[in-house]
C-alpha positions, -999 to +999 in steps of 0.1 A: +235-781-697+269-802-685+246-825-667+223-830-701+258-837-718+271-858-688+238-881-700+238-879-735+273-896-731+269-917-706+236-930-723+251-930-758+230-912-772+244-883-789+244-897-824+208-901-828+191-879-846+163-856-831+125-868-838+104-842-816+103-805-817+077-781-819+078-746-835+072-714-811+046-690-829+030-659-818-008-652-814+006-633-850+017-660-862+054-651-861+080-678-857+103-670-823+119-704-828+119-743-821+115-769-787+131-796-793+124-826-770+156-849-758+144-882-738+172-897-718+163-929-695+151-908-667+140-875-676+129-853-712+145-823-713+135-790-731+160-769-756+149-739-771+169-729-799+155-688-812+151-681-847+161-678-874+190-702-858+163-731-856+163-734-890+193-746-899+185-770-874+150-783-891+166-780-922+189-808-921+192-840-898+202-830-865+216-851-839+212-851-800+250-837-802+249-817-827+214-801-810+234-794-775+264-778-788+247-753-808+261-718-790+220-702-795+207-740-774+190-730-740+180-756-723+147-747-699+143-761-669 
């Protein structure tokens, strides 16, 4: 995750706000929580954020910051 930051900084990008994301739901239809897609210059990374913390997250505009500093973030590798 300090790498991912390290980035976000370097390429300025922490104030935009996050555009991809996709919900995680169950073969029962039951909501475990939201991907959300970050693109830097190089590389898109993957942070899962579990519900119900996602959505506070979905509910309002979220930036890139914002997103990564979240204490339930995980980013997957």
């Amino acid at each position: 995750m300090q790498r991912l930051i390290q980035l976000i900084e370097k390429e300025k990008l922490g104030n935009q706000p996050i555009t991809q994301h996709t919900l995680i739901i169950d073969d029962k239809q039951i909501v475990h929580g939201a991907l959300f897609l970050v693109k830097t210059e190089r590389k898109t990374f993957k942070i899962m954020v579990p519900a119900p913390f996602h959505e506070e997250l979905l509910n309002k505009k979220t930036s890139i910051q914002m997103l990564i500093k979240h204490p339930e973030a995980m980013l997957l590798s």
